[in-house]
C-alpha positions in Angstrom: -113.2 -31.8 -2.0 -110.5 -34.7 -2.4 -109.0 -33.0 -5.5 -108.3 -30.1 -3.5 -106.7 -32.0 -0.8 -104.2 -33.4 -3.0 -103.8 -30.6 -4.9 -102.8 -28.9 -2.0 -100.9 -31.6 -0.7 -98.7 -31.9 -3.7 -98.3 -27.8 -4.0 -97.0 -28.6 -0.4 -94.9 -31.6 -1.1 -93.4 -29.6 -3.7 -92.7 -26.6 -1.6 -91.0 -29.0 1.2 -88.8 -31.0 -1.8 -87.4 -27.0 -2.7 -86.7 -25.7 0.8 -84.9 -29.0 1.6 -82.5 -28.7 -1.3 -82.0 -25.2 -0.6 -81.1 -26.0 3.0 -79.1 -28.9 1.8 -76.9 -26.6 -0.6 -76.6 -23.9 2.3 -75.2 -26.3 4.6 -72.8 -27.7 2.2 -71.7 -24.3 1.0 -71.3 -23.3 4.6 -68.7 -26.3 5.0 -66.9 -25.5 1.9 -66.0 -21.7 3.1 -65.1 -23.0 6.4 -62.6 -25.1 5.0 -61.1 -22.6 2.5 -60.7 -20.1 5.1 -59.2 -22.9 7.4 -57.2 -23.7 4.3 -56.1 -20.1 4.0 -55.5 -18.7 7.3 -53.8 -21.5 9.4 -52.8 -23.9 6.7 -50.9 -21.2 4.5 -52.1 -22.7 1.2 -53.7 -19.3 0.1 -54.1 -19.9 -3.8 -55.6 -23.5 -3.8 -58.1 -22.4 -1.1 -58.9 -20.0 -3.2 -59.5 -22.1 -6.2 -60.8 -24.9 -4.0 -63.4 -22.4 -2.9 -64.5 -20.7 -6.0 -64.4 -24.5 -7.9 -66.1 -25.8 -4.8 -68.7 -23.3 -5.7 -69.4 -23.6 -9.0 -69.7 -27.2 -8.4 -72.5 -26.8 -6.0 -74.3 -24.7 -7.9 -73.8 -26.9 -11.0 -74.8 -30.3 -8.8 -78.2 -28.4 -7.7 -79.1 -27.1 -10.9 -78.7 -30.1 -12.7 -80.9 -32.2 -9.6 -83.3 -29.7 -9.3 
C-alpha cells in the first residue's frame, strides 16, 4: 500500500514539474510577442522585431528543451 502511494505521488510530482514548465514557457512566449508587436507597430523597428521575435523563439524553445 506505501509503494503505491509514492508511486503515485511521484507520477504526480512529475506531472506538476511538466505543466509548470509548460506554463512557464507560455507566459514567457506571450511576453516576447507582446513586445515584437510593440516593437513593430508603435516603435517602427519592423525588421529587428521581427528577428527579435523569431530568435526570441528559437531560444525559448532551445532553453526548455535543453532543462527539460
Amino acid at each position: 500500500m506505501a509503494a503505491d502511494n509514492s508511486t503515485e505521488y511521484r507520477a504526480h510530482l512529475a506531472t506538476y514539474t511538466a505543466f509548470s514548465k509548460l506554463v512557464t514557457f507560455m507566459i514567457l512566449w506571450i511576453v516576447l510577442l507582446l513586445s515584437t508587436m510593440a516593437l513593430g507597430l508603435v516603435g517602427g523597428v519592423h525588421i529587428l522585431s521581427l528577428l527579435l521575435g523569431i530568435g526570441g523563439t528559437i531560444v525559448l524553445v532551445i532553453a526548455f528543451a535543453i532543462l527539460g
